[in-house]
PDB file of the backbone (N, CA, C, O) and the ligand in Angstrom, with CONECT records:
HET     ZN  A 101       1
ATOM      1  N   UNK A   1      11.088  -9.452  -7.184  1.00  0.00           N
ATOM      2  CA  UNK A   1      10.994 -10.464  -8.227  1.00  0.00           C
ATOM      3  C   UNK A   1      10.855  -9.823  -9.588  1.00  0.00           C
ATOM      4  O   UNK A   1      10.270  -8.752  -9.747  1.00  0.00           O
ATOM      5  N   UNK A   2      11.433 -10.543 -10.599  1.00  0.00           N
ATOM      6  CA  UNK A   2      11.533  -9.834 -11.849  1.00  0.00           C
ATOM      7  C   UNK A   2      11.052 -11.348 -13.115  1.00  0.00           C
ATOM      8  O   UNK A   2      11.349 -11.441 -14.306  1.00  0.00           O
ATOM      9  N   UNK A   3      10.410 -12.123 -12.422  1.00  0.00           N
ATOM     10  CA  UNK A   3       9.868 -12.772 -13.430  1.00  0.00           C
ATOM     11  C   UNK A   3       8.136 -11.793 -14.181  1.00  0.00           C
ATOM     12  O   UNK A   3       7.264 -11.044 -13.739  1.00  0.00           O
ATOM     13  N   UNK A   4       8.497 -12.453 -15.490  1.00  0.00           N
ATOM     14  CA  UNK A   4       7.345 -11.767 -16.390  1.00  0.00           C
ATOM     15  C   UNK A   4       6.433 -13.032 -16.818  1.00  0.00           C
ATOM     16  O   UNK A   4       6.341 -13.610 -17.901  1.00  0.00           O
ATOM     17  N   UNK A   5       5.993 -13.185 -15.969  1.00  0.00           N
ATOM     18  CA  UNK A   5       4.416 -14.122 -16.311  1.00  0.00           C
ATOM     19  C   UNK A   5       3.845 -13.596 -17.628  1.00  0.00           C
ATOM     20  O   UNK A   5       3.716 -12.409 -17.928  1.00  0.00           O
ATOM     21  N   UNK A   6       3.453 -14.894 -18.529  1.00  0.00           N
ATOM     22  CA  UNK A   6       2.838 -14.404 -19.851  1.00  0.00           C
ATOM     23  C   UNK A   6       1.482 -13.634 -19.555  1.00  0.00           C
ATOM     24  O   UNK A   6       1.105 -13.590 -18.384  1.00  0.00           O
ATOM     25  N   UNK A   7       1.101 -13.326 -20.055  1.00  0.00           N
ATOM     26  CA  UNK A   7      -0.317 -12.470 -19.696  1.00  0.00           C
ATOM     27  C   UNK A   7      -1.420 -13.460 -19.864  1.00  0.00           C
ATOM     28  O   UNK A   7      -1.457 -14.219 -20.832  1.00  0.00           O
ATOM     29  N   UNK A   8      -2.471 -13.448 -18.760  1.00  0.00           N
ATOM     30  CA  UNK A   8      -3.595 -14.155 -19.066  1.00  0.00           C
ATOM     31  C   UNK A   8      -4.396 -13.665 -20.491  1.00  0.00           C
ATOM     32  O   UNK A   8      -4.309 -12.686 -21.231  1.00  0.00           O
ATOM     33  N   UNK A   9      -5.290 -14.996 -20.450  1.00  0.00           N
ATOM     34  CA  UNK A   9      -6.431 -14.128 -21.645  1.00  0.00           C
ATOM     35  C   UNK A   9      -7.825 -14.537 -21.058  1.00  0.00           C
ATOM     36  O   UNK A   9      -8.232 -15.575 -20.537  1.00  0.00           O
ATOM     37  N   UNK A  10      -8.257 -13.632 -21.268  1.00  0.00           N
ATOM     38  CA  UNK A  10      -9.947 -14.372 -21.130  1.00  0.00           C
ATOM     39  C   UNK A  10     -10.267 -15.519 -22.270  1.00  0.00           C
ATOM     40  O   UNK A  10     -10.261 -15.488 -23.500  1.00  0.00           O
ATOM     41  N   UNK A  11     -10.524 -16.455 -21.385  1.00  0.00           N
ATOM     42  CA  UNK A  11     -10.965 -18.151 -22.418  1.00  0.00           C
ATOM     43  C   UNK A  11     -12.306 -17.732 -23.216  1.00  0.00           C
ATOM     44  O   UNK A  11     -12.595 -18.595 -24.045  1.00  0.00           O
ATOM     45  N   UNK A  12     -13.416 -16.383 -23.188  1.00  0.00           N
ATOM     46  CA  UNK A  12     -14.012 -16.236 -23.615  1.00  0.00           C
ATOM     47  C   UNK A  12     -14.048 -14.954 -24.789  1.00  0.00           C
ATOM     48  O   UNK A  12     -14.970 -14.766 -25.582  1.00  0.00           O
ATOM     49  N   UNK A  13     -13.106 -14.340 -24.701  1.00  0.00           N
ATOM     50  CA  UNK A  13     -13.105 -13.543 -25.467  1.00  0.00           C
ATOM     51  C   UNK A  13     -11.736 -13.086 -26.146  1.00  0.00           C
ATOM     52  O   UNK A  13     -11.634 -12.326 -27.109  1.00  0.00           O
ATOM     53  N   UNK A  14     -10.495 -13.834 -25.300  1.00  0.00           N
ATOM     54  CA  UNK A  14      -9.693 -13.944 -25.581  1.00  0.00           C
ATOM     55  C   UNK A  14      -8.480 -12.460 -25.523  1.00  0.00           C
ATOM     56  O   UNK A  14      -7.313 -12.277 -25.871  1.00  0.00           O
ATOM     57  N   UNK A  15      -9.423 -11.750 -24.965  1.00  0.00           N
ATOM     58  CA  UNK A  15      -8.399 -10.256 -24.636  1.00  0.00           C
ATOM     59  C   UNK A  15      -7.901 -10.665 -23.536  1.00  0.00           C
ATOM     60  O   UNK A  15      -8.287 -11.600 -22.834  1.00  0.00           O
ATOM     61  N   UNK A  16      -6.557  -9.572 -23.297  1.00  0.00           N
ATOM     62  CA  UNK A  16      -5.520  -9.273 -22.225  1.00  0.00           C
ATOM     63  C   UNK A  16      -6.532  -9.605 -21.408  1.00  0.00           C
ATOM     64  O   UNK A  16      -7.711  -9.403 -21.698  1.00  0.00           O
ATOM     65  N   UNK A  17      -6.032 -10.277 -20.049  1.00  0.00           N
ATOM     66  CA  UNK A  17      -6.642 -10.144 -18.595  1.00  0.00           C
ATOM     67  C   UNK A  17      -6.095  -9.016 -17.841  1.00  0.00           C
ATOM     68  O   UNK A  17      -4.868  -9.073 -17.923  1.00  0.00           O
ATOM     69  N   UNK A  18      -6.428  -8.140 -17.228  1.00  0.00           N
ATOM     70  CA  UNK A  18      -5.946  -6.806 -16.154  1.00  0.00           C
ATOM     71  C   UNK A  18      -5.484  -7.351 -15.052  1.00  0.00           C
ATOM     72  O   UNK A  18      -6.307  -8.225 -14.783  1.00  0.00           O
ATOM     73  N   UNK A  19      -4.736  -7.356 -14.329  1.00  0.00           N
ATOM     74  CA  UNK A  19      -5.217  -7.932 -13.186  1.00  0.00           C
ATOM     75  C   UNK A  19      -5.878  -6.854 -12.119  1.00  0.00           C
ATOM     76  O   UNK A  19      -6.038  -5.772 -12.685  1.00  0.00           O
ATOM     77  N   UNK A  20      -6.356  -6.834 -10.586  1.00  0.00           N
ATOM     78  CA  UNK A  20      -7.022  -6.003 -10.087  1.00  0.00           C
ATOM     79  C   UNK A  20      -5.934  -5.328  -9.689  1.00  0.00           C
ATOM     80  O   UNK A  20      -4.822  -5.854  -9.650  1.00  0.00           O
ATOM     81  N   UNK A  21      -6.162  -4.111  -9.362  1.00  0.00           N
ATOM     82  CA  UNK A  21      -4.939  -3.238  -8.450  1.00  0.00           C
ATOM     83  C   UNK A  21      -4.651  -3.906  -6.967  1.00  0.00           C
ATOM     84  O   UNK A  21      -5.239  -4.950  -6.682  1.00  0.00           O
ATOM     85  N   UNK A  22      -4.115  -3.547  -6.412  1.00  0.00           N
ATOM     86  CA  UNK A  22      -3.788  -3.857  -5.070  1.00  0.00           C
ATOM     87  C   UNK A  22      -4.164  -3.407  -4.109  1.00  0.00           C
ATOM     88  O   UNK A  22      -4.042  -3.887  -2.982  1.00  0.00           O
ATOM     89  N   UNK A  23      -4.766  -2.252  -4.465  1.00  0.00           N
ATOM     90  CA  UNK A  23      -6.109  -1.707  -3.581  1.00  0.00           C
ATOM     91  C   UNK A  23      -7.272  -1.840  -3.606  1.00  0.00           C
ATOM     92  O   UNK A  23      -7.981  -1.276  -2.773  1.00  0.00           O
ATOM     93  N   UNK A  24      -7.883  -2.799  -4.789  1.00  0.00           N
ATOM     94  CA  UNK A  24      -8.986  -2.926  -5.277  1.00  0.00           C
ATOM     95  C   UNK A  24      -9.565  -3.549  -3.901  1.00  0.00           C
ATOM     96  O   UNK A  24      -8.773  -4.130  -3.160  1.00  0.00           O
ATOM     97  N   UNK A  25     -10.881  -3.444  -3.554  1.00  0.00           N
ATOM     98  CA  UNK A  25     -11.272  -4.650  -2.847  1.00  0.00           C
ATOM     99  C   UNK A  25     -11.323  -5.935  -2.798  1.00  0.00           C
ATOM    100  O   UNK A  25     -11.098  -6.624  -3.793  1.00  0.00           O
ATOM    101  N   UNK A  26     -11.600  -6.387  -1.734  1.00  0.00           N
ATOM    102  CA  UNK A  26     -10.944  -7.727  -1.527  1.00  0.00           C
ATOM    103  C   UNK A  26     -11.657  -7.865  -0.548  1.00  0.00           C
ATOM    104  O   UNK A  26     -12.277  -7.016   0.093  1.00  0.00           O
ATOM    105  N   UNK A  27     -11.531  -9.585  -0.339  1.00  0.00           N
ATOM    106  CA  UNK A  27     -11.754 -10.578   1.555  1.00  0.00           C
ATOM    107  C   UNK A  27     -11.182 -11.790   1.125  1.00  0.00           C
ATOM    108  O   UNK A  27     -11.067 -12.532   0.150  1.00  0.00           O
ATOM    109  N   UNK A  28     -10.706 -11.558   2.983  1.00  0.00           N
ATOM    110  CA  UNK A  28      -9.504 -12.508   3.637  1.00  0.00           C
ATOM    111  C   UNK A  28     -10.048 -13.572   3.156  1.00  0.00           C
ATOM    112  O   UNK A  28     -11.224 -13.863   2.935  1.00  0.00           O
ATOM    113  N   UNK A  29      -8.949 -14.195   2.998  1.00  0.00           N
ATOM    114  CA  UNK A  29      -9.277 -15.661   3.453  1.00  0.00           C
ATOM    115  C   UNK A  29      -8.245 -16.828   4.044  1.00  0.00           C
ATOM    116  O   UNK A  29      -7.548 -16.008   4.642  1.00  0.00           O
ATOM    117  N   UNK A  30      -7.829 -17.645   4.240  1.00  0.00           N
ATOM    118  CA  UNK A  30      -7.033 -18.073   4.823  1.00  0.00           C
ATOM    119  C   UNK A  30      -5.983 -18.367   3.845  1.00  0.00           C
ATOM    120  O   UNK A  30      -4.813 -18.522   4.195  1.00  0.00           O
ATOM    121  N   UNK A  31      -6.234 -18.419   3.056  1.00  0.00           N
ATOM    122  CA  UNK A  31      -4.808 -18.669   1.802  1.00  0.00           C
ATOM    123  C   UNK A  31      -4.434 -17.198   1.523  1.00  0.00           C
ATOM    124  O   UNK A  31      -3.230 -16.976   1.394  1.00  0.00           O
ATOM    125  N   UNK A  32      -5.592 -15.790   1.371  1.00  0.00           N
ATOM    126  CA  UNK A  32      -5.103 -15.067   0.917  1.00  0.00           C
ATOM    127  C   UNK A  32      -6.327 -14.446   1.142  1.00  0.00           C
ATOM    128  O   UNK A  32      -7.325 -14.767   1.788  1.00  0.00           O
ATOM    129  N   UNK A  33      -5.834 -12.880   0.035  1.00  0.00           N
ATOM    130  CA  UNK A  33      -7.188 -11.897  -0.828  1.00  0.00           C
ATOM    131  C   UNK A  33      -7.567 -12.631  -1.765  1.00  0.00           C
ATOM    132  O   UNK A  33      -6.879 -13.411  -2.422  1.00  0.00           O
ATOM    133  N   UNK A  34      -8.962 -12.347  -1.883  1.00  0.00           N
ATOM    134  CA  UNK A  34      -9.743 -13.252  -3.280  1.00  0.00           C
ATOM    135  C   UNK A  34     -10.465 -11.467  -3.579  1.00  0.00           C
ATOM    136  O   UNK A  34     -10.961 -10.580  -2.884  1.00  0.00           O
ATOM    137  N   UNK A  35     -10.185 -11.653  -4.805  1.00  0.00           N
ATOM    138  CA  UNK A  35     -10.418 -10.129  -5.581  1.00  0.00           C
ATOM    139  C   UNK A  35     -11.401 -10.701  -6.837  1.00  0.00           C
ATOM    140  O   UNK A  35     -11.125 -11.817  -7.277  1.00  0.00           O
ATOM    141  N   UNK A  36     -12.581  -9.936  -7.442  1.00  0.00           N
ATOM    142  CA  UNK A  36     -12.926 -10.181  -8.455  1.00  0.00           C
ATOM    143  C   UNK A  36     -12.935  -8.926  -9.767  1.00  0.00           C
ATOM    144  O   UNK A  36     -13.212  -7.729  -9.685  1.00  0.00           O
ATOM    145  N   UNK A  37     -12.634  -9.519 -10.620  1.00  0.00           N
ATOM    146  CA  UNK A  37     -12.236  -8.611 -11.732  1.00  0.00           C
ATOM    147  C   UNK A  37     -13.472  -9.389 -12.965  1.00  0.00           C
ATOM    148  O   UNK A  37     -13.765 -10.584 -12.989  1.00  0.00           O
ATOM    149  N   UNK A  38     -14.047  -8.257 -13.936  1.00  0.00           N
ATOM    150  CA  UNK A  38     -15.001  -8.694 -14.597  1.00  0.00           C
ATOM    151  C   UNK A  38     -14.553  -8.121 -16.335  1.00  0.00           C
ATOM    152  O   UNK A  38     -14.713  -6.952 -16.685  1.00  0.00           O
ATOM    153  N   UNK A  39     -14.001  -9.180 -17.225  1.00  0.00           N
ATOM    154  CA  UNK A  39     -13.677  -9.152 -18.502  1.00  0.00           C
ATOM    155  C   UNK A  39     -14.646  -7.794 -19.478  1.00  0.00           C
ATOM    156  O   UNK A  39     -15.832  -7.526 -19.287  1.00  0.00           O
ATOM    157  N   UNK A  40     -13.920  -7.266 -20.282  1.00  0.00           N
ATOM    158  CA  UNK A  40     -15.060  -6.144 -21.331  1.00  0.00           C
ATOM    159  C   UNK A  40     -16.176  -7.371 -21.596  1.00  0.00           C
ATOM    160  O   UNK A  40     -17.379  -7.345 -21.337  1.00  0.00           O
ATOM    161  N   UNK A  41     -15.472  -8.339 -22.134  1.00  0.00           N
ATOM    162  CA  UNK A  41     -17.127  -9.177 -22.405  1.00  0.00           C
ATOM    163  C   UNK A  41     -17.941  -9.512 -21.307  1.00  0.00           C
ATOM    164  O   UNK A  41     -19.036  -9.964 -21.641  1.00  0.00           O
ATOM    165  N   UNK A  42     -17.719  -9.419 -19.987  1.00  0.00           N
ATOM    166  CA  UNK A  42     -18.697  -9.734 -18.831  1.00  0.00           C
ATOM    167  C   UNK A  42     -17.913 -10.895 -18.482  1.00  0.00           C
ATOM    168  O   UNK A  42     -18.742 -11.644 -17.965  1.00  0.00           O
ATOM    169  N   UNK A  43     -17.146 -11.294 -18.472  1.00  0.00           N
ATOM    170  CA  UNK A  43     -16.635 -12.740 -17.688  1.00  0.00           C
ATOM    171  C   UNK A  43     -16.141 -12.562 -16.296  1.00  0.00           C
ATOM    172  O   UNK A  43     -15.650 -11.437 -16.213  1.00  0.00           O
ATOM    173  N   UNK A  44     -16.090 -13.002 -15.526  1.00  0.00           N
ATOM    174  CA  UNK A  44     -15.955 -12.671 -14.498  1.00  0.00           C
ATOM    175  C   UNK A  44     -14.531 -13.719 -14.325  1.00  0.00           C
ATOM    176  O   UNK A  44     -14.464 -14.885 -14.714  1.00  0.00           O
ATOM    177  N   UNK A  45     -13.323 -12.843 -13.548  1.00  0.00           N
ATOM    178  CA  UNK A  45     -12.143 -13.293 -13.157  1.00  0.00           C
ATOM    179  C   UNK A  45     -12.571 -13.379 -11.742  1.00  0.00           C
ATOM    180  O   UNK A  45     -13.389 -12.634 -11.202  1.00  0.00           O
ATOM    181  N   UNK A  46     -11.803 -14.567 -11.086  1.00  0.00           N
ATOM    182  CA  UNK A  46     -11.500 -14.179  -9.235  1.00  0.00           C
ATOM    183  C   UNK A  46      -9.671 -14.559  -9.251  1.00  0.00           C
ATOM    184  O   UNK A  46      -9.071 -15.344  -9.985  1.00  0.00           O
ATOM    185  N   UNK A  47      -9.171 -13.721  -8.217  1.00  0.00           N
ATOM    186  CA  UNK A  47      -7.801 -13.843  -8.479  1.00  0.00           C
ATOM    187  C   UNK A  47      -7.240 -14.128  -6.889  1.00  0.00           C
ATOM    188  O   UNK A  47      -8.255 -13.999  -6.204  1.00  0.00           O
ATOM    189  N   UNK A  48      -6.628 -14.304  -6.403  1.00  0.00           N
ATOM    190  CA  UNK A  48      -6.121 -14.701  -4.989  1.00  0.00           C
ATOM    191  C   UNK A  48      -4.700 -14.356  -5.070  1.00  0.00           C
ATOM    192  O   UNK A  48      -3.804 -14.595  -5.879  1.00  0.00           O
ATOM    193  N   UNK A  49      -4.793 -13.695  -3.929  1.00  0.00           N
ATOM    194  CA  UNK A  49      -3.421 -12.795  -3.184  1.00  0.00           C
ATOM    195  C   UNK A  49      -3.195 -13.457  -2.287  1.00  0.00           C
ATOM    196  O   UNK A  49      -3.848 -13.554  -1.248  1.00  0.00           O
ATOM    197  N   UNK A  50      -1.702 -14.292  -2.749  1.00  0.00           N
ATOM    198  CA  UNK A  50      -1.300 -15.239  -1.185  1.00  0.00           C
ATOM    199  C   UNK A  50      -1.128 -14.393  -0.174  1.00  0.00           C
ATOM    200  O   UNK A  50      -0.646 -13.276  -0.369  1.00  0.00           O
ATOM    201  N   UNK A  51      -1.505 -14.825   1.046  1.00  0.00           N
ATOM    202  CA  UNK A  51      -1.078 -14.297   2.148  1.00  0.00           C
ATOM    203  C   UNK A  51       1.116 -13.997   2.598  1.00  0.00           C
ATOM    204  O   UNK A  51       2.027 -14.823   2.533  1.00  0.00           O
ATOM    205  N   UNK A  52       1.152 -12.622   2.969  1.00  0.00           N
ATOM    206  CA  UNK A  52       2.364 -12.267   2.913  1.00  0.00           C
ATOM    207  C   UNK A  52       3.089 -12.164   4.338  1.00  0.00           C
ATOM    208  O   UNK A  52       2.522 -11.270   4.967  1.00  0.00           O
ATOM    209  N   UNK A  53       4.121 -12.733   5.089  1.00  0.00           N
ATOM    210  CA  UNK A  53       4.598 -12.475   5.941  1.00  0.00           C
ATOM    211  C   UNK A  53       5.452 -11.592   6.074  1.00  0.00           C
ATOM    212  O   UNK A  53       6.575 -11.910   5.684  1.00  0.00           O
ATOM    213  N   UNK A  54       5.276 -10.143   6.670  1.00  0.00           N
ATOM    214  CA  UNK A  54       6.212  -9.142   6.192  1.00  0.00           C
ATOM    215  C   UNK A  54       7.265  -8.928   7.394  1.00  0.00           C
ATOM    216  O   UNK A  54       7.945  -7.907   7.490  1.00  0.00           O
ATOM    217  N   UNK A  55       7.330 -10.151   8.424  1.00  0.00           N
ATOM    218  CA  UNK A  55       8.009 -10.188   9.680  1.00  0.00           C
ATOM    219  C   UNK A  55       8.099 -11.328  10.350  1.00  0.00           C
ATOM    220  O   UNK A  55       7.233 -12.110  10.741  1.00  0.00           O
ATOM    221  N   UNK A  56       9.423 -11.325  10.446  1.00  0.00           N
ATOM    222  CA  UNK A  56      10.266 -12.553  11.374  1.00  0.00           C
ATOM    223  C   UNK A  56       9.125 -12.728  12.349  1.00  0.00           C
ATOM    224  O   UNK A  56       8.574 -11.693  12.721  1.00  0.00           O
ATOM    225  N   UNK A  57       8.637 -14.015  12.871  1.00  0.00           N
ATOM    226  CA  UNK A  57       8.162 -14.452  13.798  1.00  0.00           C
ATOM    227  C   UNK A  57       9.127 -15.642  14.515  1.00  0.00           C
ATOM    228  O   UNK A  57       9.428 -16.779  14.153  1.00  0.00           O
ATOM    229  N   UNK A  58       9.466 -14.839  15.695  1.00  0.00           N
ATOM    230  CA  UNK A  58       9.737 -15.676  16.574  1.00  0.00           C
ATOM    231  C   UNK A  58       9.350 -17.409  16.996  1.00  0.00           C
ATOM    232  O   UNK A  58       8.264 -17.481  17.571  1.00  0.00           O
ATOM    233  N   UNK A  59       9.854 -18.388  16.857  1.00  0.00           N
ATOM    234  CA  UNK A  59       8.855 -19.238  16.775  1.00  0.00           C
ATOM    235  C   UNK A  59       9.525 -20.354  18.014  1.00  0.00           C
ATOM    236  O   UNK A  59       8.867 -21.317  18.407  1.00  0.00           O
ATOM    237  N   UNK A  60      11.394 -19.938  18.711  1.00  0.00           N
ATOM    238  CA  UNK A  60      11.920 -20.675  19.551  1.00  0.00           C
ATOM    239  C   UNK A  60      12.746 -19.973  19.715  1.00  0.00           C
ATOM    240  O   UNK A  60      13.038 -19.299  18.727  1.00  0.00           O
ATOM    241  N   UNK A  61      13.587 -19.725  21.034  1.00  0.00           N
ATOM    242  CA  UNK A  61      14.415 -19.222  21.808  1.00  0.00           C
ATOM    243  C   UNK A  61      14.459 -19.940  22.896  1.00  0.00           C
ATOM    244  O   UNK A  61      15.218 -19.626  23.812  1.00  0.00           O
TER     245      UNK A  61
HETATM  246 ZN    ZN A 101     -13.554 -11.631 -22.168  1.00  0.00          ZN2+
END
């Protein structure tokens, strides 16, 4: 995918949002990863990583 999402801002301080790396820690959850990321001013982001199917599942034959 090659869409460019505008960049978040923090509603409190109004800088760039980072987002977390992709290794950052994380827990499951049934929609996804829920990651938390914390603004220079202290705000706290939570961000969610949809869950990814990286394989055909059989589902009828
Ligand atoms: Zn901020």
């Amino acid at each position: 995918m090659t869409t460019s999402a505008p960049a978040e801002h923090c509603h409190r301080c109004d800088r760039p949002i980072t987002p977390p790396a992709a290794t950052a820690a994380g827990h499951a959850t049934s929609e996804g990863v829920v990651r938390y990321t914390r603004c220079g001013c202290g705000n706290p982001q939570i961000w969610l990583t949809p869950v990814e199917f990286d394989a055909a599942r059989l589902l009828h034959r």
